[in-house]
N, C-alpha and C positions, 0 to 999 in steps of 0.2 A: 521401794526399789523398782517392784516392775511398772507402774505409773513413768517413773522417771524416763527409765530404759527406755520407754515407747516412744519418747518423744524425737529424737534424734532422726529411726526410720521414718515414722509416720510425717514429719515435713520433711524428708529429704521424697519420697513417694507420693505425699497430694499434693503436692504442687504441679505434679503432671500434666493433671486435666487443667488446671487453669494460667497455663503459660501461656495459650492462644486471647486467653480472654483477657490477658496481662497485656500483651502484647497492642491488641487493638485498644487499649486506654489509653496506654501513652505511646503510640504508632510505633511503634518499634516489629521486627521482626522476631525470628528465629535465632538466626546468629545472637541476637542484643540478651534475647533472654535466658539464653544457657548462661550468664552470668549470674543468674538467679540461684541456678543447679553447680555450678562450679564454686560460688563466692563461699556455698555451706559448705563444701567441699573440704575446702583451702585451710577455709577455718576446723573445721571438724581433723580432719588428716593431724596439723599441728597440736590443735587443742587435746585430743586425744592420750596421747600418750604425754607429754606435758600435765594436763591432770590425773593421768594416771600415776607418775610420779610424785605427783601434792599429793593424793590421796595417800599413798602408801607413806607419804616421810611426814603429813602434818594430819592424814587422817581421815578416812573418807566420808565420814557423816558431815565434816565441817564444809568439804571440797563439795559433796551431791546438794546440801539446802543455799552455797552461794551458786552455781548453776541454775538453782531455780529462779535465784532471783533475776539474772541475767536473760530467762528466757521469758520470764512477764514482761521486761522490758520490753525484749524483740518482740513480744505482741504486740503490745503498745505505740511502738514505731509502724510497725508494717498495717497493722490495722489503721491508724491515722495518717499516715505516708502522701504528701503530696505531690511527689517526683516520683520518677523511677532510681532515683539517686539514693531514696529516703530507703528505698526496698530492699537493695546494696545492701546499706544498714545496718537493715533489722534481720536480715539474713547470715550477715556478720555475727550480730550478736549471738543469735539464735543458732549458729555453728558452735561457737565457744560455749556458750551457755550448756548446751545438752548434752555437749562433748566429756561434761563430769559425768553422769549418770550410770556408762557400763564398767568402765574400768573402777568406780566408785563400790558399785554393788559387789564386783569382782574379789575388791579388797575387805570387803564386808565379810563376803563369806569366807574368804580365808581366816581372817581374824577368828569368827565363829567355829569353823573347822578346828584352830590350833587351841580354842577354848574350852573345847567339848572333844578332843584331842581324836577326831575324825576327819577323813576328805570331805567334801562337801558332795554329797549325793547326786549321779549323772541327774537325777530327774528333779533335783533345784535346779543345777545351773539348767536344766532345760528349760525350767519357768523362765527365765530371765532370758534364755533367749528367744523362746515364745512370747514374750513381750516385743521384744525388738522383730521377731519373723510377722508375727499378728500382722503388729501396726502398720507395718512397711507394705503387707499382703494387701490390705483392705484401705491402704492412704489413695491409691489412684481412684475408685468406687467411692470414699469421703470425701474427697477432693470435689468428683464431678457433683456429688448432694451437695456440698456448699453452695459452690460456684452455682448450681443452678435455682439455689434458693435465695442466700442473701449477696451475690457475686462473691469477687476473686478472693476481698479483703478477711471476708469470711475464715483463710483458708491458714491466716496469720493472727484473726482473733480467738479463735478457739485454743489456743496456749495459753489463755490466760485461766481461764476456770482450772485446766488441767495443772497447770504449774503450783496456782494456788492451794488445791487439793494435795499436791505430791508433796508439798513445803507444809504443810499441816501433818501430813501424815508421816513424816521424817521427823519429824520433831516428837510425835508421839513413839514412836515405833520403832525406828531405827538405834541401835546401841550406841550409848557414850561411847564415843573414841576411845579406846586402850592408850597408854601411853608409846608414844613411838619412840624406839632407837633409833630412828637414821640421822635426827635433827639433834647434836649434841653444840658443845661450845669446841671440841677440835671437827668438828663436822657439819658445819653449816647447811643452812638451808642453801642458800646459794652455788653452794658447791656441790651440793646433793642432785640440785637441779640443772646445772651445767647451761646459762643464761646465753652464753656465746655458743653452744653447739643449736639450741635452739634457734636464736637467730639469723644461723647459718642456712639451717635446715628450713627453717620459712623461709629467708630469701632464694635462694634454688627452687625452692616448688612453686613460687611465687612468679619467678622469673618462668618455668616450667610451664605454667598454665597461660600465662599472657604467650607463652610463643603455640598452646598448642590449640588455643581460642579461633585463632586466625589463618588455620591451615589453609584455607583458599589465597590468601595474601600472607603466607612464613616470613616474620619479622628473622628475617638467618642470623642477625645480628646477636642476637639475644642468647644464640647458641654458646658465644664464644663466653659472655658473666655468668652465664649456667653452669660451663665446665668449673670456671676457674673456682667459682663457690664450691661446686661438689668435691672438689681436689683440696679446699682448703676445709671442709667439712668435714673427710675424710681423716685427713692428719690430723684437726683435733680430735677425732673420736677415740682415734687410738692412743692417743699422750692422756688424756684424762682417765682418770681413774676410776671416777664415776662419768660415764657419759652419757648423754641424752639419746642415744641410739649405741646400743654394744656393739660394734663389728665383730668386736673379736668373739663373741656371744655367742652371735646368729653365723659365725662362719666355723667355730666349731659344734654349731646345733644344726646342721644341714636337714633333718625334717624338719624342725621349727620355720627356718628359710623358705623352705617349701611349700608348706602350710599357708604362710602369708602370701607367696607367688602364685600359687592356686586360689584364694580367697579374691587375692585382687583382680584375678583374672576370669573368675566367675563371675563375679559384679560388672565388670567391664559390661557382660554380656545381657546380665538381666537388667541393668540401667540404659542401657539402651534400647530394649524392650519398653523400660518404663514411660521412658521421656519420648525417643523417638519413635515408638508404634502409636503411641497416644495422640502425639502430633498429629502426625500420617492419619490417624482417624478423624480426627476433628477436621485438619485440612485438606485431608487428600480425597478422603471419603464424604466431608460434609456433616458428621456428627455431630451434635451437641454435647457440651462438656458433663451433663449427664447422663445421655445414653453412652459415651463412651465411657464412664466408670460404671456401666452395669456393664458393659463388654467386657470388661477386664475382670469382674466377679467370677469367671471359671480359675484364670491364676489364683486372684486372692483365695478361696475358698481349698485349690491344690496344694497353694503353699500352706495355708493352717493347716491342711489332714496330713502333708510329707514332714512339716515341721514333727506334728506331736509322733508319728512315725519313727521318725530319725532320731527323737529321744527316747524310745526304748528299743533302740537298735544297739547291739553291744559293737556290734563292729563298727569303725570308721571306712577302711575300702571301699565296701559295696558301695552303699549311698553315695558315697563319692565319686566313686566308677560311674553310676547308674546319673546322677544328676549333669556329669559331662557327656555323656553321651546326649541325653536329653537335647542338653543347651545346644550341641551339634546339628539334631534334627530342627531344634525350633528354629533355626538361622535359614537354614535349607529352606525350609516350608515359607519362610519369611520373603525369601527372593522369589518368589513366585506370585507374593501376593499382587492384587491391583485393584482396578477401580469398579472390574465387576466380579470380584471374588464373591463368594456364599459368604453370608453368614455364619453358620456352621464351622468354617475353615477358620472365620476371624477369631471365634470360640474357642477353636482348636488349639492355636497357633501360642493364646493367653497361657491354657491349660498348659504348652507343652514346658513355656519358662515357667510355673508356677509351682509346678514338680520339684524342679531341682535346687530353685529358692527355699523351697520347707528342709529339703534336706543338706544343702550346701553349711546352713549358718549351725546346726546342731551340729553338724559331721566335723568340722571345724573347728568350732568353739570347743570341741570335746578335745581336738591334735593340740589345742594350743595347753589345756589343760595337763595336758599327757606329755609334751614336750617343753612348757617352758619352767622355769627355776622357779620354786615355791617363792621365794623371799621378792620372785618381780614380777609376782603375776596381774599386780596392777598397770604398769606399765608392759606387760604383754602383751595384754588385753585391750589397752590403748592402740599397739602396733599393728595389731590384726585388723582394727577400725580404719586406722592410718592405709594400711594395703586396700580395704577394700574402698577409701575416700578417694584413691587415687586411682584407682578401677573407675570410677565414676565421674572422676574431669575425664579421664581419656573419655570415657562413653560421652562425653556431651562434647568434645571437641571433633570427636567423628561424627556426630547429628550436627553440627555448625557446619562442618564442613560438607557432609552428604546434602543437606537441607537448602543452606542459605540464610534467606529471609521468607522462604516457605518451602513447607513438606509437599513432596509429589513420590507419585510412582519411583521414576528414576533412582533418588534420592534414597526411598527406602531400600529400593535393590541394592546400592551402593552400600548402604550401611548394611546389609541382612548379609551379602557378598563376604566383607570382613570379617562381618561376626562367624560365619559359618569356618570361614578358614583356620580362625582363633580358637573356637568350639575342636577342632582336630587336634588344635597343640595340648587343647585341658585335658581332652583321652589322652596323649602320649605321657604327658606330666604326670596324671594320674594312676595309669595300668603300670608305669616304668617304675613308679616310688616302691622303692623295696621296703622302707618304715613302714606304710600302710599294708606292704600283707602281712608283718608281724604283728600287726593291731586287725585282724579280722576279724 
């Protein structure tokens, strides 16, 4: 399960350092290649909770080893890929594919919890999300060791040894599926999965992302099928009984809501960090796609020691408190950089997001645990991936938009600018959530 888990962060994170080296193969820009980062996105956000509902109604051992097979594939593709068309793809795939793996493991341990008639122990589920904090910490720094050893393709072939190993070791290891209640013959699968709120729900986010790709040229258009889907998204969630997203759920669960509103609004900040600082290094500064993932080794190394931290931290607040503030300062520090900063400062700057990544995904995954409904905590757990996927188109539609078709000075100011403003709303969110100082 934590093999699987990893996979998801670790390419949504190295592909950082070799977006520039993407870019110059098939001439394409900045703007062209946040399609790269947004397409896993799209796909991941949907996918997510979608297999988190397979798993919990058909089962998650069955849902985690067909995910694996989907993400050999997307190696297969992106590794052999002759277009930048081909990369689309395999990045597609390789969204839906890994998208089974956390909300899979999630329903795993539940099941194991209600079979040894215990919760499942803060410091498992901290393994599994030290698998997803690890990989994610240390994919910009693997990224730039690919790229600089066997290039970019590198960076799409290493899924396949991993995939293979985690589909061997699921098969050994992981428990027969239990028999499920949700899938009966008055209770279909189909109806359990709710197929029209789902493709409601991808169309809107779908439509969402193409208009927010383009902010330099806002398709305004696009605004008016955006609503009318989210309005017709809305009225079924509420008439079904079972729906693909609870409104009625998350709106009488106001910290659970919150939770996911902070989650996606952290990631906004450190993905933007990931994609757009790394740029900025390679073009703005003239870095190589290796020395800037040895730049980025103070984050990755902050985020593994805040991660294992934040899981043996009994409280949620603090770390939460402590990691928005952070993200605040590092936006700050961020508008200032330029083309003849120190060293030291560019160190600094990794470090200061690296902090709040090790303790945002424990501190969180611990609220979802605490706040959502035993019986849906596979598709919870989906939801909280979904908020932070959507954190992370907005983050590459503000680097398209600050950027262009290259990183500069200006550019980064533009985006550190935002981030810093955003970074003040996660303290307000954060210090004001009166659920979190009941869980201190």
């Amino acid at each position: 399960m934590l093999i699987g888990s990893l996979l998801n962060p670790l390419n949504t994170t190295m592909i950082s350092t070799a977006l520039v080296s993407i870019g110059d193969s098939f001439g394409i820009g900045a703007a062209d290649t946040a399609w790269l980062i947004s397409v896993l996105y799209l796909a991941s956000a949907v996918g997510q909770p979608v297999l988190g509902k397979l798993a919990d109604a058909l089962g998650p051992r069955r849902i985690f080893l067909a995910g694996l097979v989907l993400v050999f594939a997307s190696g297969l593709v992106g590794t052999l890929a002759p277009t930048f068309g081909w990369l689309i793809v395999s990045r597609l795939l390789l969204g839906v594919g890994t998208s089974a793996a956390y909300p899979a493991a999630m329903s795993v341990l539940r099941d194991e919890g209600r079979r040894v008639g215990r919760t499942p122990p803060r410091t498992v589920l901290a393994r599994v999300s030290m698998a997803a904090l690890g990989s994610a910490a240390v994919g910009p720094s693997l990224g730039g060791l690919l790229v600089a050893l066997v290039g970019w393709r590198g960076i799409f072939a290493v899924n396949l040894p991993v995939a293979l190993v985690a589909f061997v070791a699921a098969l050994i290891w992981i428990p027969v599926d239990p028999p499920r209640g949700a899938v009966t013959a008055d209770n279909s699968l189909r109806r359990s999965l709710d197929p029209l709120g789902i493709g409601l729900f991808s169309t809107a986010l779908t439509l969402l992302v193409f208009f927010l790709l383009d902010l330099s040229h806002p398709l305004w258009w696009l605004l008016a099928p955006f609503a009318a889907v989210s309005a017709v998204l809305v009225w079924w969630q509420l008439r079904r009984p079972r729906p693909f997203i609870d409104l009625r759920m998350l709106a009488g669960n106001a910290p659970l809501a919150r939770t996911y509103l902070r989650h996606g609004l952290s990631y906004l900040l450190i993905y933007c960090v990931m994609y757009g600082y790394t740029q900025w290094l390679e073009e703005g500064r003239g870095f190589s796609s290796g020395y800037t993932g040895l730049l980025m080794l103070p984050m990755s190394v902050a985020a593994l020691v805040c991660s294992l931290l934040g899981a043996r931290t009994k409280g949620i607040r603090g770390p939460l408190a402590l990691a928005a503030v952070l993200l605040a300062v590092g936006a700050s520090v961020l508008a200032f950089v330029g083309g003849q900063t120190p060293l030291a400062v560019l160190l600094l700057v990794g470090a200061c997001f690296g902090v709040p990544q090790g303790l945002i995904g424990t501190s969180n995954q611990a609220a979802v645990q605490a706040y959502a409904p035993p019986e849906e905590i596979g598709s919870a757990a989906g939801l909280q991936r979904t908020a932070q996927y959507i954190g992370a188109i907005a983050a590459s539609s503000l680097i398209a938009l600050a950027y262009g078709r290259r990183a500069s000075d200006s550019g980064l100011h533009l985006m550190a600018g935002v981030s810093a403003g955003l970074g003040v709303l996660l303290i307000i969110l954060t210090f004001t959530d009166r659920a979190l100082r009941a869980r201190r």
